[in-house]
N, CA, C and O atoms as CSV, one atom per row, in Angstrom:
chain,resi,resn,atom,element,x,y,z
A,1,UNK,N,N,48.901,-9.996,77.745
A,1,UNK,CA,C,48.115,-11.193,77.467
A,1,UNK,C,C,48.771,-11.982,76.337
A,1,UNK,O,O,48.923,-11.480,75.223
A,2,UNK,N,N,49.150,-13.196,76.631
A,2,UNK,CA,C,49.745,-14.142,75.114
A,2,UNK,C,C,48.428,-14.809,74.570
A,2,UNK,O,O,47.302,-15.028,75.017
A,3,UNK,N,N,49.181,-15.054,73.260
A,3,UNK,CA,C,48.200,-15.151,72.295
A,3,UNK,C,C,47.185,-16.860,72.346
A,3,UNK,O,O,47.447,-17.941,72.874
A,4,UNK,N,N,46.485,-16.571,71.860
A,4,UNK,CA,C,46.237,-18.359,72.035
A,4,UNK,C,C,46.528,-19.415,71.099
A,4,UNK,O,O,46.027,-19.233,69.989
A,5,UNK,N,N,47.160,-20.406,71.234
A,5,UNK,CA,C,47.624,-21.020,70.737
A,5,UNK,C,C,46.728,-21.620,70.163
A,5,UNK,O,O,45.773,-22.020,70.829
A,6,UNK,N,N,46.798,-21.885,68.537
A,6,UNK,CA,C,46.150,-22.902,67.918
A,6,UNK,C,C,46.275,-24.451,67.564
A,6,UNK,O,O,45.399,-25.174,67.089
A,7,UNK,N,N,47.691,-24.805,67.945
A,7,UNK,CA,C,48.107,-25.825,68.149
A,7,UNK,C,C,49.376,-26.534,68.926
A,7,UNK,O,O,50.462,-26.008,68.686
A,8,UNK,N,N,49.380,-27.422,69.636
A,8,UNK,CA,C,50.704,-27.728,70.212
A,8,UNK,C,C,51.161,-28.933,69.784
A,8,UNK,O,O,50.411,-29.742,69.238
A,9,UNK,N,N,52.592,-29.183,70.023
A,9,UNK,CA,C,53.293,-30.143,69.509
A,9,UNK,C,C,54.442,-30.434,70.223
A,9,UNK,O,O,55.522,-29.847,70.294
A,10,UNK,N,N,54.105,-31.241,70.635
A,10,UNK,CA,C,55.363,-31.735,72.106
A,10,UNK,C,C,56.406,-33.043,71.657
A,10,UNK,O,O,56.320,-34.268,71.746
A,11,UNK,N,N,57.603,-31.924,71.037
A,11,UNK,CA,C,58.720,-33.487,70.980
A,11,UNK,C,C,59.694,-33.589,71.708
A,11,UNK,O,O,60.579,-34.235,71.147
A,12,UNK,N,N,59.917,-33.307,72.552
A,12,UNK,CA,C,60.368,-33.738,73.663
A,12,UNK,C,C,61.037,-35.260,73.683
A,12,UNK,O,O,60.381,-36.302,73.665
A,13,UNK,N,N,62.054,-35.190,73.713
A,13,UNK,CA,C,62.464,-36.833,73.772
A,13,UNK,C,C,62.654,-37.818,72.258
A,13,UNK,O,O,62.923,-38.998,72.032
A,14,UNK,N,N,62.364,-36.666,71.462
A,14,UNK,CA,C,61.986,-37.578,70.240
A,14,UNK,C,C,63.385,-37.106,69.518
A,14,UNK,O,O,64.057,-36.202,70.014
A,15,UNK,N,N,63.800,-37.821,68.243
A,15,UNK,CA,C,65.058,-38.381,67.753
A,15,UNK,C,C,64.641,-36.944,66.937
A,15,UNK,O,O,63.498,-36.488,66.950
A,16,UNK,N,N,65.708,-36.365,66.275
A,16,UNK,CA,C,66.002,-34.995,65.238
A,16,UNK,C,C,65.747,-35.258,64.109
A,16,UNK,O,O,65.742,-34.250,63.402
A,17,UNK,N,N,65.476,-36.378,63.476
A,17,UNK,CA,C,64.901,-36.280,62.041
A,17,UNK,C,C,63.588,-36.381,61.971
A,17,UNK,O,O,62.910,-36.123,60.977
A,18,UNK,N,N,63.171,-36.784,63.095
A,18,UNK,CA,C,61.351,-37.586,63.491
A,18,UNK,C,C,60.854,-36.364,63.904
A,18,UNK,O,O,59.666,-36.168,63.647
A,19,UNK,N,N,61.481,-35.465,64.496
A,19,UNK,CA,C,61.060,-33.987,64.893
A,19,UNK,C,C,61.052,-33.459,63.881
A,19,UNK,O,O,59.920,-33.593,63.418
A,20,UNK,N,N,61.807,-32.783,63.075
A,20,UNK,CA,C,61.565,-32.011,62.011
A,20,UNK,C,C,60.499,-32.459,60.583
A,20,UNK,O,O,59.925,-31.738,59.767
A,21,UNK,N,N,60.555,-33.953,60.731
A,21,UNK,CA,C,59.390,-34.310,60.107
A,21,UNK,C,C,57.804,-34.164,60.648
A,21,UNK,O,O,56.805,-33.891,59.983
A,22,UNK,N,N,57.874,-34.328,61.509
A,22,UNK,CA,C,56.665,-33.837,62.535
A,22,UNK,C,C,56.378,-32.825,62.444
A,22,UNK,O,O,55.187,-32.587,62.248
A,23,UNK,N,N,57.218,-31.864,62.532
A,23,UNK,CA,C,57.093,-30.349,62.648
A,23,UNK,C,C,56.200,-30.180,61.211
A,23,UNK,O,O,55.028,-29.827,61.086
A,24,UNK,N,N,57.084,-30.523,60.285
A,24,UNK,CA,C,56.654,-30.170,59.013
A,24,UNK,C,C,55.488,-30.373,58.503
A,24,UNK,O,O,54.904,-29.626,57.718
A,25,UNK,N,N,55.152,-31.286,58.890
A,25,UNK,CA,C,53.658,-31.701,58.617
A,25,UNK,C,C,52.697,-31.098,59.468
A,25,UNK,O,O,51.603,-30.675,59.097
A,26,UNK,N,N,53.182,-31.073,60.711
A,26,UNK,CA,C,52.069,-30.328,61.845
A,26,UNK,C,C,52.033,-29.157,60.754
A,26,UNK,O,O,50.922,-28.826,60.339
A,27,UNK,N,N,53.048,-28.577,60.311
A,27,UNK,CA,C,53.024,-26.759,59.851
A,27,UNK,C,C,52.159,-26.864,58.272
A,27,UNK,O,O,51.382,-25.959,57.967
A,28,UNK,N,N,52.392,-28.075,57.321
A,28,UNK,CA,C,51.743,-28.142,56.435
A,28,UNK,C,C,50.253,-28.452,56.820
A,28,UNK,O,O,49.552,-28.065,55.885
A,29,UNK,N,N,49.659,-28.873,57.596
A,29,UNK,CA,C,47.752,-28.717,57.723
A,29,UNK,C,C,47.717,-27.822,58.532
A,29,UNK,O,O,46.855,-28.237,59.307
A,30,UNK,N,N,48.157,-26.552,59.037
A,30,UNK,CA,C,47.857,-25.364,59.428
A,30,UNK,C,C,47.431,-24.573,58.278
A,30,UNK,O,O,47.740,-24.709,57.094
A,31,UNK,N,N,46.917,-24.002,58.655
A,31,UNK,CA,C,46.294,-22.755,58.106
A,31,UNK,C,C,47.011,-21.262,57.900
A,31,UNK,O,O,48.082,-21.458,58.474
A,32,UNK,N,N,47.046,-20.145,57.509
A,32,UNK,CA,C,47.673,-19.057,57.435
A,32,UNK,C,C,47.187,-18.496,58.651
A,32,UNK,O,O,45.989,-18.566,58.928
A,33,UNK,N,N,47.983,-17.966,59.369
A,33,UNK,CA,C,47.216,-17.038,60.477
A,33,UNK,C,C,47.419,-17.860,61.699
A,33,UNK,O,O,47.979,-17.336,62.662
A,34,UNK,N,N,46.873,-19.547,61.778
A,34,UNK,CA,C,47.441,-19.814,63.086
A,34,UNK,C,C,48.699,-20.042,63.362
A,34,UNK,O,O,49.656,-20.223,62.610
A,35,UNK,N,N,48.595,-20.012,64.841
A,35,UNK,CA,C,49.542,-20.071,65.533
A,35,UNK,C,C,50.368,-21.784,66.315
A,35,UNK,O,O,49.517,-22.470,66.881
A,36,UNK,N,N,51.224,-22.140,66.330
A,36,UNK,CA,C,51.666,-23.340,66.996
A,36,UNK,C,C,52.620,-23.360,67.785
A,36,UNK,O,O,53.651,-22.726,67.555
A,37,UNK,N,N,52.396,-24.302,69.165
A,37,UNK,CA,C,53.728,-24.072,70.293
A,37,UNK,C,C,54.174,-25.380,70.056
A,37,UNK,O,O,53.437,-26.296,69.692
A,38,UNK,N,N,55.618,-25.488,70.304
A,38,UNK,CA,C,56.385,-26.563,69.603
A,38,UNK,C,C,57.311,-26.670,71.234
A,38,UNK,O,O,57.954,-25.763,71.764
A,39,UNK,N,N,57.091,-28.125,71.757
A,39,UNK,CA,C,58.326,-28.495,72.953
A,39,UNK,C,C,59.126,-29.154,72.280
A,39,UNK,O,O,58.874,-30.114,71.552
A,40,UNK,N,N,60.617,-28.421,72.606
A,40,UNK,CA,C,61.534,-29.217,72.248
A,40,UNK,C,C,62.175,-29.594,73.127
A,40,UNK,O,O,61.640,-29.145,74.141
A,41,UNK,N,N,63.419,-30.427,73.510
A,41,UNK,CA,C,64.164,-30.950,74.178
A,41,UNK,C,C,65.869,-30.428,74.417
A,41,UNK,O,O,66.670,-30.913,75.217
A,42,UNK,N,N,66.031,-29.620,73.726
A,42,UNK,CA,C,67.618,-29.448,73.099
A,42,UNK,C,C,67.639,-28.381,72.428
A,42,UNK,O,O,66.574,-27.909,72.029
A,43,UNK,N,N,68.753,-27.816,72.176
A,43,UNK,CA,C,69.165,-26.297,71.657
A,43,UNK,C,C,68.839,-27.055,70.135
A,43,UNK,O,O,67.845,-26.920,69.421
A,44,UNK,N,N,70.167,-27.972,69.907
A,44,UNK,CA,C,70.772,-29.163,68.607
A,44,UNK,C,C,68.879,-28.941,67.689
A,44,UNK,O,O,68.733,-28.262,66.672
A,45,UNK,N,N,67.976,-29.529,68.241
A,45,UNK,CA,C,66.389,-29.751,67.511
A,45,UNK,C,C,66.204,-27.720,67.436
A,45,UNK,O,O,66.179,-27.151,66.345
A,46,UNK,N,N,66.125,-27.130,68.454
A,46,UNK,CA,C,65.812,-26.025,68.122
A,46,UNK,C,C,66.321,-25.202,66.713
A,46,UNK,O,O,65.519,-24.738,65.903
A,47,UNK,N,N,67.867,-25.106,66.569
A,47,UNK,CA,C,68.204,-24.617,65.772
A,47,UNK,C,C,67.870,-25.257,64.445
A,47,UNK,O,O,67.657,-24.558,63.454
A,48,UNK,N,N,67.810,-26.898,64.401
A,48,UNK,CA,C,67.457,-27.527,62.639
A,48,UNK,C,C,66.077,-26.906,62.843
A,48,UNK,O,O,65.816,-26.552,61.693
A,49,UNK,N,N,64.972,-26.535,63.641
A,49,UNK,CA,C,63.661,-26.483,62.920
A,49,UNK,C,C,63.831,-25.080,62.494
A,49,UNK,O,O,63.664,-24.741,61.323
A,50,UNK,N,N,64.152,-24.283,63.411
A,50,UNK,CA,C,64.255,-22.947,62.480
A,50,UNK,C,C,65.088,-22.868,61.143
A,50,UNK,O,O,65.107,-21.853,60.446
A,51,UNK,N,N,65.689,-23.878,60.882
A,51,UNK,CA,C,66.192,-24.168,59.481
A,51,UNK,C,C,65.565,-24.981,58.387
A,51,UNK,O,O,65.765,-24.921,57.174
A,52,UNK,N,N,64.625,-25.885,59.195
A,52,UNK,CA,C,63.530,-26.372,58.026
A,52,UNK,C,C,62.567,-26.077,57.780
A,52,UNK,O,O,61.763,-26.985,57.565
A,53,UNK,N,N,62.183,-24.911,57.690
A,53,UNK,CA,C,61.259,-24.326,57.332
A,53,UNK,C,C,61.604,-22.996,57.312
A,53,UNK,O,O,62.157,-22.422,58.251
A,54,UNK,N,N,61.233,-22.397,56.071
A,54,UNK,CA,C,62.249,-21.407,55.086
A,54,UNK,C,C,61.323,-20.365,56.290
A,54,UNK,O,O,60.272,-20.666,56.856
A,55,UNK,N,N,62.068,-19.177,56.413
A,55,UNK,CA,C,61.947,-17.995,57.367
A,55,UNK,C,C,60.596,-17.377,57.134
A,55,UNK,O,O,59.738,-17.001,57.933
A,56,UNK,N,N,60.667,-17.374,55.113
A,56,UNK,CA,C,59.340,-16.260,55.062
A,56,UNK,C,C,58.057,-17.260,55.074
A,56,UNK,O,O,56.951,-17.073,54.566
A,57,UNK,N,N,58.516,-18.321,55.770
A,57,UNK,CA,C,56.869,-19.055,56.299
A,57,UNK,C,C,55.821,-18.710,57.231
A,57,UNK,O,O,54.603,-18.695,57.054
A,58,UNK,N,N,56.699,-18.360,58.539
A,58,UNK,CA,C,55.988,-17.924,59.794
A,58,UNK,C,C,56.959,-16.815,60.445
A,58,UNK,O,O,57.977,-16.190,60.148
A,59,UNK,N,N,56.022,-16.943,61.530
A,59,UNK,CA,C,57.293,-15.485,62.040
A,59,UNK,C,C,56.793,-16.145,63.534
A,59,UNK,O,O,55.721,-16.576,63.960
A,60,UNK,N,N,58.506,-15.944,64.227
A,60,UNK,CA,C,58.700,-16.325,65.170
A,60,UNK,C,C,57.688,-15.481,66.461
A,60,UNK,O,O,57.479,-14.303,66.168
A,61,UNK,N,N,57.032,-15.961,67.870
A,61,UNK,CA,C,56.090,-14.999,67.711
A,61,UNK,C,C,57.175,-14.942,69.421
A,61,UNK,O,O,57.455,-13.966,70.116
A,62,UNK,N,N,57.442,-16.031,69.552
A,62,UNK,CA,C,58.475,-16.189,71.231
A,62,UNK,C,C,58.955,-17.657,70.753
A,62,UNK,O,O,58.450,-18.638,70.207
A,63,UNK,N,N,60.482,-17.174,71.374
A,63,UNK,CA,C,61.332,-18.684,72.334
A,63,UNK,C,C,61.543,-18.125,73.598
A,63,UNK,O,O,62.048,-17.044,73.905
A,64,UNK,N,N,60.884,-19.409,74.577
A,64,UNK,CA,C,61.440,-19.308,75.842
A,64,UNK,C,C,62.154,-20.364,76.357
A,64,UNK,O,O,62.089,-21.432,75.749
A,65,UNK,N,N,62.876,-20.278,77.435
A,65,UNK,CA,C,63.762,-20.926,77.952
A,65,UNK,C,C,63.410,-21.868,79.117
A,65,UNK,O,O,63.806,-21.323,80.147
A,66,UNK,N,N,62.772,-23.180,79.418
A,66,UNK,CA,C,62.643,-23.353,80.608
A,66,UNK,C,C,63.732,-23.911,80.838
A,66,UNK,O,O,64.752,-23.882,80.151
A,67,UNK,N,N,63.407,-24.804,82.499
A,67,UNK,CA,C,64.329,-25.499,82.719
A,67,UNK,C,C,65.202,-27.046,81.937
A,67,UNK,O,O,66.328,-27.543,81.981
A,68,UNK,N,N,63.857,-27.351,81.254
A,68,UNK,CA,C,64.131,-28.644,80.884
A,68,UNK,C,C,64.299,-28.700,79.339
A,68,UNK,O,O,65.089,-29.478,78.805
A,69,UNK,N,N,63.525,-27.843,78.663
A,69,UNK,CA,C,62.817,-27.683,77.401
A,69,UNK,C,C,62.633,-26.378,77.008
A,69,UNK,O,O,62.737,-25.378,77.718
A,70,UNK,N,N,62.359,-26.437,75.865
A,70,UNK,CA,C,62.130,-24.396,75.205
A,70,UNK,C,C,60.988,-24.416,74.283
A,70,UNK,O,O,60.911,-25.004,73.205
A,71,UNK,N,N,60.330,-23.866,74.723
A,71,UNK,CA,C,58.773,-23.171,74.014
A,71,UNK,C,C,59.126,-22.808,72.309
A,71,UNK,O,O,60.072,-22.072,72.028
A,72,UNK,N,N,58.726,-23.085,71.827
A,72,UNK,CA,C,58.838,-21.944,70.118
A,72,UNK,C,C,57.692,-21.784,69.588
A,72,UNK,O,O,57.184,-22.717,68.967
A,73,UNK,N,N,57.113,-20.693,69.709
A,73,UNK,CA,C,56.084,-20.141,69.206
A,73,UNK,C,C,55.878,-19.603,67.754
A,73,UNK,O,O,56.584,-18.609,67.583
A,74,UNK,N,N,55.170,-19.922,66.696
A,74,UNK,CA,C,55.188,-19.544,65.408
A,74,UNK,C,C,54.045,-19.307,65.077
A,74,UNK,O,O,53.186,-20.139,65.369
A,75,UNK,N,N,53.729,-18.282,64.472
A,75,UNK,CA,C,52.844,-18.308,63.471
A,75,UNK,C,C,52.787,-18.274,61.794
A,75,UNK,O,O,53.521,-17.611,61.061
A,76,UNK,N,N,51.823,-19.081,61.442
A,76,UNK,CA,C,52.322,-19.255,59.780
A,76,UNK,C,C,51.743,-18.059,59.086
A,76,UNK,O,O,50.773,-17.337,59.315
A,77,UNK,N,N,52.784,-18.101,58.047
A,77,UNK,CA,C,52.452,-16.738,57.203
A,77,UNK,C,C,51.424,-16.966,56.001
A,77,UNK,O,O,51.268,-18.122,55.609
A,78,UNK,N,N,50.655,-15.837,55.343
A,78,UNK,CA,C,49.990,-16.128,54.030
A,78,UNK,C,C,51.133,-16.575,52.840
A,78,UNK,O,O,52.207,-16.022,52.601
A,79,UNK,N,N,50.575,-17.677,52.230
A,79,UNK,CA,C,51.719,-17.621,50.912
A,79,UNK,C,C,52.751,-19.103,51.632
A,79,UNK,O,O,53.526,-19.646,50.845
A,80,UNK,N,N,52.696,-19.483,52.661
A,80,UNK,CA,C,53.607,-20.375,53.185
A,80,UNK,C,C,52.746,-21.571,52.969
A,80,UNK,O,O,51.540,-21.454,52.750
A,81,UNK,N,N,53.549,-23.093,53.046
A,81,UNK,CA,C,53.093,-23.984,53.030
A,81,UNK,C,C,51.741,-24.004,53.183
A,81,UNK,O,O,51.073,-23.421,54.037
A,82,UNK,N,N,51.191,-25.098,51.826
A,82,UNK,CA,C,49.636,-25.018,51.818
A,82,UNK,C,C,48.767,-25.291,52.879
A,82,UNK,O,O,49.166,-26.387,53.270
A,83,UNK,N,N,48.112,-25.065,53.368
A,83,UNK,CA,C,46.916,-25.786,54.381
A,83,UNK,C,C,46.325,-26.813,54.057
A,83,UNK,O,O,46.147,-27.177,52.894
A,84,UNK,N,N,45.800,-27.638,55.486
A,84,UNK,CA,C,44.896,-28.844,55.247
A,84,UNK,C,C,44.010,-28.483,54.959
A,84,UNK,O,O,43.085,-29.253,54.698
């Protein structure tokens, strides 16, 4: 059974600095404990977000691979970026 997602965030199509700013903020009004699925478009966006946002924030929970796009599943850690 996968987990349920507490939030999604679909950038898909969107430019690499506008994504990782997005990201960041989606991840700053989370809470500790939830969880967020993130569409990306490209390997290039995949690898900067797992770089902007320091490791001991969340823990990776799945990446999957589709055809078009790749899933990244996170959940945020206690102690990581404040909550809304």
């Amino acid at each position: 059974m996968k987990p349920k997602k507490d939030h999604i965030l679909d950038v898909r199509g969107t430019l690499i600095p506008i994504t990782l700013l997005k990201v960041t903020h989606a991840f700053r009004e989370m809470n500790p404990g939830e969880t967020i699925e993130i569409l990306v478009g490209d390997g290039d966006t995949r690898e900067d977000l797992l770089k902007v946002l320091p490791a001991s924030f969340y823990e990776v929970l799945e990446i999957k691979e589709e055809e078009s796009f790749c899933r990244i599943s996170l959940k945020k850690e206690p102690g990581s970026l404040r909550g809304g």
